[in-house]
C-alpha positions in Angstrom: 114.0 115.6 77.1 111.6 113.1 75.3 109.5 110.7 77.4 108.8 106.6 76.4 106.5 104.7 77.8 107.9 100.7 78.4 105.7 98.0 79.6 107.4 95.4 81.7 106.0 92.4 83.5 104.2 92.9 86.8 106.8 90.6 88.6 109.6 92.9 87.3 108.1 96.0 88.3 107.6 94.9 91.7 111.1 93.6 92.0 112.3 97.4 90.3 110.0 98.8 93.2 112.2 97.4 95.8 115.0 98.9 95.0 114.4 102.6 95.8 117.8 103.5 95.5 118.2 102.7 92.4 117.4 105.7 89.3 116.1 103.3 86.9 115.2 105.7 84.2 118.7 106.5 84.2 119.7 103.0 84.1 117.2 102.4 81.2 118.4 105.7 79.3 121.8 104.3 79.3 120.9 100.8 78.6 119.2 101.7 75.1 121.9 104.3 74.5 124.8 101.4 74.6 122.2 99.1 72.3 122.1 101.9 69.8 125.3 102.4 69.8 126.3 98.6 68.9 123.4 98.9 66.5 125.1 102.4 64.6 128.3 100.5 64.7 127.3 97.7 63.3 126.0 99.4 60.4 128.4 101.5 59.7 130.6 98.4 59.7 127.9 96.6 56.9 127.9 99.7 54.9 131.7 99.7 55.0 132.0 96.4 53.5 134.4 95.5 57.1 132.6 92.8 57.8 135.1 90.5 56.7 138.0 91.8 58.4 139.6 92.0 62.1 137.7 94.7 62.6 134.6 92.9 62.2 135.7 89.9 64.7 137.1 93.0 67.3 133.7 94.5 67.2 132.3 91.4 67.0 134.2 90.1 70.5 133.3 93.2 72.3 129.6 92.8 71.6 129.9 89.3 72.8 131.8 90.6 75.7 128.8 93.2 76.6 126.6 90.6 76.7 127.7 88.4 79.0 128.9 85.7 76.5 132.8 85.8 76.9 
């Protein structure tokens, strides 16, 4: 498997640091697999020309919901 290097604010780290029994890469891996996902989506939706129908305000709804926003 590929490896990527992130930078993240000192303050961050050392908060990451505390939590040993967390597997961060793991939760990082899955992280940018989801915003990929939405991304791929999303395009696919655009290319579609579905942008303009329920489809788009489901997938719309469910992106808000991922975020926090709903």
């Amino acid at each position: 498997m590929p490896t990527i290097t992130i930078s993240l604010p000192k303050e961050l780290k050392e908060r990451l640091d505390k939590r040993k029994d967390i597997n961060w890469p793991e939760v990082f891996r899955r992280a940018f697999e989801k915003k990929v996902k939405y991304l791929e989506e999303f395009e696919t939706l655009k290319a579609s020309g579905v942008l303009e129908s329920k489809k788009f305000e489901e997938f719309f709804r469910k992106f808000k919901e991922q975020r926090g926003e709903l």
